[in-house]
C-alpha positions in Angstrom: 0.0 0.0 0.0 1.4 3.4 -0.8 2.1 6.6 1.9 -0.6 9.2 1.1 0.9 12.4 -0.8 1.6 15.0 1.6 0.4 17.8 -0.9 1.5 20.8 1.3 5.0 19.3 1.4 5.1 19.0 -2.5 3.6 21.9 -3.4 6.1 24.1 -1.1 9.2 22.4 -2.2 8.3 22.0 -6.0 7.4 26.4 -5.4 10.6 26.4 -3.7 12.6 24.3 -6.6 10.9 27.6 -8.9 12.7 30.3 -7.0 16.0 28.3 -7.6 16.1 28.5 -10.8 14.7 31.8 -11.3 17.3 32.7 -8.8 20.4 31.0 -11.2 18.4 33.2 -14.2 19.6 31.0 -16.2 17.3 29.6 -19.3 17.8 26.7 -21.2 15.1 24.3 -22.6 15.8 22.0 -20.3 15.2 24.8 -17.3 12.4 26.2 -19.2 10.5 22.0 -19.2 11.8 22.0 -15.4 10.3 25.2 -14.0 6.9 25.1 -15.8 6.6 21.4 -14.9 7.5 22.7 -10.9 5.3 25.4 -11.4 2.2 23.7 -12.2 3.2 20.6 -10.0 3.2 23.0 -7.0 -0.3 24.7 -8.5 -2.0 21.4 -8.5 -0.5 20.3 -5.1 -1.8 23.7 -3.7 -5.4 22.7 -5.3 -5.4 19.7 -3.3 -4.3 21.0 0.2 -4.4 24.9 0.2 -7.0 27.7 0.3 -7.5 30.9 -2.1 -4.3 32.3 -0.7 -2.2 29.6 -2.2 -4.4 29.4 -5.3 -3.5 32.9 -5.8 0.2 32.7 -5.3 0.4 29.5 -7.4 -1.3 30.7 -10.3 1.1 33.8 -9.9 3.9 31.7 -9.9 3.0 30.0 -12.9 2.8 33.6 -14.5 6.1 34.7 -13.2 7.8 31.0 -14.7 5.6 31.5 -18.3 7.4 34.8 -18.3 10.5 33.8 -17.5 10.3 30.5 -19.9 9.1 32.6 -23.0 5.7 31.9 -22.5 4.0 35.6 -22.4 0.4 34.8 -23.5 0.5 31.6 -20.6 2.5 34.5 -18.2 -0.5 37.1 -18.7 -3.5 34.6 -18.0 -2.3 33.0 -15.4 -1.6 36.6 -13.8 -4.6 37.4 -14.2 -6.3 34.3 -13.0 -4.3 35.3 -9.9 -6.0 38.9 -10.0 -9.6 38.0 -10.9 -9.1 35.3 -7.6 -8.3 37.7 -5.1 -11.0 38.3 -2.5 -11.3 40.5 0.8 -9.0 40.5 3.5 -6.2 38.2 2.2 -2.6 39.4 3.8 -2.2 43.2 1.8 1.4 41.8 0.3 -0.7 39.2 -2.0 -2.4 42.5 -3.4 0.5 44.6 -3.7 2.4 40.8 -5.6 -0.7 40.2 -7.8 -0.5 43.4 -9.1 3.1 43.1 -9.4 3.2 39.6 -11.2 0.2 41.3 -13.8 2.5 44.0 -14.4 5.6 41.6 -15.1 3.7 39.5 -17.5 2.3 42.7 -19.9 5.8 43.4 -19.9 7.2 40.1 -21.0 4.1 39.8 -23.2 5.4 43.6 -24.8 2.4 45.2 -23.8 3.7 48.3 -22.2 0.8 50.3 -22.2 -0.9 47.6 -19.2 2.9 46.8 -18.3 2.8 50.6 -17.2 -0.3 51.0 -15.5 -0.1 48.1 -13.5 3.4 49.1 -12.3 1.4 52.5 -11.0 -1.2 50.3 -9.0 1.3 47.7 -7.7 3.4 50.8 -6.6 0.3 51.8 -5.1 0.1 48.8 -3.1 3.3 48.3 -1.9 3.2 51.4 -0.5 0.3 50.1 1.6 1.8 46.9 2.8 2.5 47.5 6.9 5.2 44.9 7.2 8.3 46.2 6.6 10.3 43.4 5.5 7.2 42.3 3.1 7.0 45.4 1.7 10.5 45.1 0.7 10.4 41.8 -0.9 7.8 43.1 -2.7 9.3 46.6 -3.9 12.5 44.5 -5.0 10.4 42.5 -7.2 8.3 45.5 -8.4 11.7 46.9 -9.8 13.2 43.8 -12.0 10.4 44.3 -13.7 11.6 44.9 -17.2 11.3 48.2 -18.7 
């Protein structure tokens, strides 16, 4: 008989395994198959044993990885999956990140116009976040978004 998946577990170390590679920046097709594979591996892991905050952030994360993979239609409807989900009083960095991730994918996608005005709202937010050191993970991604 086999162990029962421990989804939580999986989904937070295939999100983690994301941020490593995004962190090394570098691209090849065979980091391009393994992020979007950890990506939605952590998305459907999150479906299984999370709530609408982790739905949010794993559909963002898919974004962020379609960008960063040289997917921008997949990066700008999985951002805005992400925005359409968020509801009333999630934690105020997941606003400020949405907005953030939105604006990252118009940008990858060449859309500068929405690129632009997204930056303004997710500037907006980060300005709102009351944490300091989230509000500084946040800012820090807000500006590698490409110009």
């Amino acid at each position: 008989m086999s162990e029962p998946l421990d989804h939580r577990l999986l989904a937070a170390k295939s999100f983690n395994h994301c941020w490593t590679i995004l962190d090394d920046n570098v691209l090849t097709p065979e980091t391009a198959v393994d992020i979007l594979t950890s990506a939605f591996a952590s998305r459907w892991h999150w479906l299984e044993a999370g709530g609408t905050r982790q739905w949010i952030t794993s559909d963002w994360m898919v974004s962020r990885v379609a960008g960063f993979a040289g997917y921008p239609e997949l990066a700008v409807d999985y951002a805005l999956r992400a925005q359409a989900a968020l509801v009333p009083d999630l934690p105020d960095f997941l606003y400020a990140s949405v907005a953030e991730g939105v604006a990252r994918a118009y940008a990858v996608a060449g859309n500068t116009a929405a690129r632009d005005e997204w930056l303004v709202r997710a500037a907006d937010l980060v300005a709102r976040i009351e944490d300091d050191e989230d509000r500084s993970i946040i800012a820090e991604q807000l500006a590698s978004v490409p110009r």
